[in-house]
C-alpha positions as CSV (number, residue, x, y, z in Angstrom):
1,X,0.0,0.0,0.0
2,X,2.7,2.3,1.2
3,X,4.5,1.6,-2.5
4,X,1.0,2.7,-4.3
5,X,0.8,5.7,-2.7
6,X,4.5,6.4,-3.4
7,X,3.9,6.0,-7.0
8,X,0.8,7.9,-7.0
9,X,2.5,11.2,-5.5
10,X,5.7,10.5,-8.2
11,X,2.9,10.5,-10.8
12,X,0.6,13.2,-9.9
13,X,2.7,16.2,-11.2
14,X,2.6,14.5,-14.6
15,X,-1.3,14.0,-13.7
16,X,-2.4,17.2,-13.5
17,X,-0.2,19.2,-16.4
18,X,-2.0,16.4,-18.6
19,X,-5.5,17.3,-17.0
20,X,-4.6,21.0,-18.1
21,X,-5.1,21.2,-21.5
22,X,-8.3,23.2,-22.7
23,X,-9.5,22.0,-25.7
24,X,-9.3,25.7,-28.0
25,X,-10.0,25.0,-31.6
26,X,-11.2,21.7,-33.5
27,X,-11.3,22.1,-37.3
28,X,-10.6,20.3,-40.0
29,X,-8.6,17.6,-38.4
30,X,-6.9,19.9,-36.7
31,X,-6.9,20.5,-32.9
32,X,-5.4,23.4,-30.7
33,X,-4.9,22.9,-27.2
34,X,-3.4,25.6,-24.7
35,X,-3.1,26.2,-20.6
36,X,-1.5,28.1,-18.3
37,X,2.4,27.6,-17.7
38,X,4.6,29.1,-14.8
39,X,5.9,31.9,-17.3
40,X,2.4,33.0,-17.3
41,X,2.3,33.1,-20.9
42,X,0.1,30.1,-22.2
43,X,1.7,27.0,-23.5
44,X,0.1,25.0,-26.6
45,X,-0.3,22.0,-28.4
46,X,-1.3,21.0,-31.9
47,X,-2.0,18.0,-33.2
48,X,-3.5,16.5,-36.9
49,X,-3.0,13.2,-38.8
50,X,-1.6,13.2,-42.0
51,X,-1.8,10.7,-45.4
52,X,1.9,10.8,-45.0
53,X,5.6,9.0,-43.8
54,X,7.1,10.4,-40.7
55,X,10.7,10.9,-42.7
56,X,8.7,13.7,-44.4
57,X,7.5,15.4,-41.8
58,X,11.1,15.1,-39.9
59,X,12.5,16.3,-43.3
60,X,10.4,19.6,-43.2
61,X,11.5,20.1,-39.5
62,X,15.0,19.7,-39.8
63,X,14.6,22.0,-42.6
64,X,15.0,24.6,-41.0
65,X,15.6,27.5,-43.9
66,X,12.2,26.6,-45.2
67,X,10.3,28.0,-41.6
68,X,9.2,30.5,-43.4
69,X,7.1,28.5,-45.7
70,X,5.5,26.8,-42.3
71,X,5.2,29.1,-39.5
72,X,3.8,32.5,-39.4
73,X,5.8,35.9,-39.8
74,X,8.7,34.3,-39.7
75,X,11.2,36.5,-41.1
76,X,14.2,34.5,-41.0
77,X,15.6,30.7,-39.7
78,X,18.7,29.0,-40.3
79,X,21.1,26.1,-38.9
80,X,23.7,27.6,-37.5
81,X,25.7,24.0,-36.4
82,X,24.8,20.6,-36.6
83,X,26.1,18.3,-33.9
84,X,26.2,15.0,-35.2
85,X,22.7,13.3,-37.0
86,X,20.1,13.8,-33.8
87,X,21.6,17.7,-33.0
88,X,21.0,20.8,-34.5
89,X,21.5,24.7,-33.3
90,X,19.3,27.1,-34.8
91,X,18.0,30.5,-35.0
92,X,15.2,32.7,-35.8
93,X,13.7,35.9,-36.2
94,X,9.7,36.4,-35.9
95,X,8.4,40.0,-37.2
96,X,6.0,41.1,-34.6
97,X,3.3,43.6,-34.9
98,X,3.9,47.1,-34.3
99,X,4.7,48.7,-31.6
100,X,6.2,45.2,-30.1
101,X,9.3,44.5,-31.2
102,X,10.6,41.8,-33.5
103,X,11.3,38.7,-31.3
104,X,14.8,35.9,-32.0
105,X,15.5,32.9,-30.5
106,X,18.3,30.5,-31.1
107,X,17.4,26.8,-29.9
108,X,19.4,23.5,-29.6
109,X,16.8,20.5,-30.9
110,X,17.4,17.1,-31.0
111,X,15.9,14.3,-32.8
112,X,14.9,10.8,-31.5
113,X,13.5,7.7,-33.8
114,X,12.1,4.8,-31.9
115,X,13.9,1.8,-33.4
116,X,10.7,-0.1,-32.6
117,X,7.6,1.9,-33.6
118,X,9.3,4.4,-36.3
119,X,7.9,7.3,-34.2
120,X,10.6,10.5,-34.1
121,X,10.3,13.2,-31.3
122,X,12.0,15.9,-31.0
123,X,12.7,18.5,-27.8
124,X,14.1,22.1,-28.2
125,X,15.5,24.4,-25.7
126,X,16.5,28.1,-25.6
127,X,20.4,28.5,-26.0
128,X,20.3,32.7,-25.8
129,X,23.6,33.3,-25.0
130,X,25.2,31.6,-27.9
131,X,24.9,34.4,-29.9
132,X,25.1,38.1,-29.6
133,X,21.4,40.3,-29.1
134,X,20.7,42.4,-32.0
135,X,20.2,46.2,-31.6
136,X,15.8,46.2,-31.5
137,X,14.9,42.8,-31.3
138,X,14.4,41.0,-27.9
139,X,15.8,38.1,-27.8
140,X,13.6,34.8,-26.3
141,X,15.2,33.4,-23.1
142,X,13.0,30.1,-21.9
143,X,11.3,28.2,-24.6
144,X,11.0,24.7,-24.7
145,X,9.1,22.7,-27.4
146,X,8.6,19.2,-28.4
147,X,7.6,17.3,-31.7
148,X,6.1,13.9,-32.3
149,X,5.6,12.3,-34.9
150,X,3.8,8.5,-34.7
151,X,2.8,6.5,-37.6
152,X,-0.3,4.9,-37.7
153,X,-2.1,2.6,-39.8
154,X,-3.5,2.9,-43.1
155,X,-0.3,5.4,-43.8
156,X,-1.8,8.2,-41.3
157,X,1.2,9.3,-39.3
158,X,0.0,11.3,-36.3
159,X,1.8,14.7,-35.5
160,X,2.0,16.6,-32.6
161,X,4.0,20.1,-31.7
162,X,4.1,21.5,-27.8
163,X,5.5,24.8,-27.3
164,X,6.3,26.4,-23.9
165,X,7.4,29.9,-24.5
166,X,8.0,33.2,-23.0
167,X,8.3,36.5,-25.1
168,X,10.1,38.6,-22.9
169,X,10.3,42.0,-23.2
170,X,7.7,44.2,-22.9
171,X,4.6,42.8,-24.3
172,X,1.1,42.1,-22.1
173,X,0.4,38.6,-21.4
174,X,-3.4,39.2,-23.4
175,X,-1.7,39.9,-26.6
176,X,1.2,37.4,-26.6
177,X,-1.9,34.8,-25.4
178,X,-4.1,36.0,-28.2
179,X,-2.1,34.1,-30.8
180,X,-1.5,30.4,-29.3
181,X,-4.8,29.7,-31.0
182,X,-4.4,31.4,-34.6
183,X,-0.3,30.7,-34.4
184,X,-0.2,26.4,-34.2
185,X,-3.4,26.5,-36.3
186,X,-1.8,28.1,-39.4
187,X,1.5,26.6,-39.0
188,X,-0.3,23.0,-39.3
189,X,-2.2,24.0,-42.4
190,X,0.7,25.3,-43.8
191,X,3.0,22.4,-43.2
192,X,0.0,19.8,-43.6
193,X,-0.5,21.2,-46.9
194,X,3.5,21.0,-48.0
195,X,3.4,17.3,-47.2
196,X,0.5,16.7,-49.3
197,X,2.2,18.6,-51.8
198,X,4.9,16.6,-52.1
């Protein structure tokens, strides 16, 4: 009994950020989930199935000069060192609307592939100080995010992207939380329709 109750208390953390998610936005086999994190900015998830292979979809991630064509107003995104097959530095530039100022981030990912199942995740963290600020843009201090990408049967594969991120800077917590909807939404219609593209 004592060993149950253990394990309950180890699990219950784990528990309750999965109980968190609010449902936001279910359309067109897309789904939007968002709740509160510690930053006080909202965190969100996305998820869709696609007629698709998962080395696709971790081909469009790792590609990471083609953001642009995924994720809105992004105004620039590049490798800037690859560490190996599974690590990758990167950076990039979001335009923001006026008067909030551009924001940049530079991230280390790294890629998993389940020998078993075929599924890929991925996890990325902030890496700020490996670069320089530049002069007017704020630069992103604490993000974390996390792909995953399962096949399924009938060649669906199952994709999922979790983002934990806080703008910094001077920007009220209603405005940056205004777009965890409309942001995860449009980047999976843009990168659902580049793998059925292709």
């Amino acid at each position: 009994m004592r060993n149950t109750v253990i394990i309950v208390l180890l699990l219950l953390p784990a528990l309750l950020s999965a109980q968190g998610w609010k449902l936001r936005k279910d359309e067109d086999g897309i789904k939007v989930f968002t709740k509160p994190s510690n930053s006080g900015f909202d965190a969100f998830k996305a998820q869709m199935s696609v007629k698709t292979t998962v080395d696709e979809v971790e081909k469009l991630i790792r590609n990471v000069e083609g953001y642009d064509r995924i994720f809105p107003d992004m105004m620039e995104a590049r490798v800037l060192k690859r560490i190996g097959d599974s690590t990758q530095i990167q950076y990039s530039r979001n335009d923001a609307p006026w008067p909030v100022s551009d924001r940049d981030g530079i991230y280390q990912m790294t890629f998993r592939k389940n020998a078993k199942t075929g599924a890929v995740t991925t996890h990325a963290h902030a890496v700020p100080d490996y670069l320089p600020e530049v002069d007017g843009v704020v630069r992103m201090k604490s993000t974390e995010s996390y792909w995953r990408i399962i096949p399924k049967e009938n060649g669906l594969v199952n994709i999922e992207y979790e983002v934990y991120a806080d703008p910094g800077g001077s920007i009220p917590e209603w405005l940056a939380n205004s777009t965890v909807v409309t942001f995860p939404m449009e980047s999976f219609e843009n990168l659902r329709e580049l793998l059925l593209d292709d």
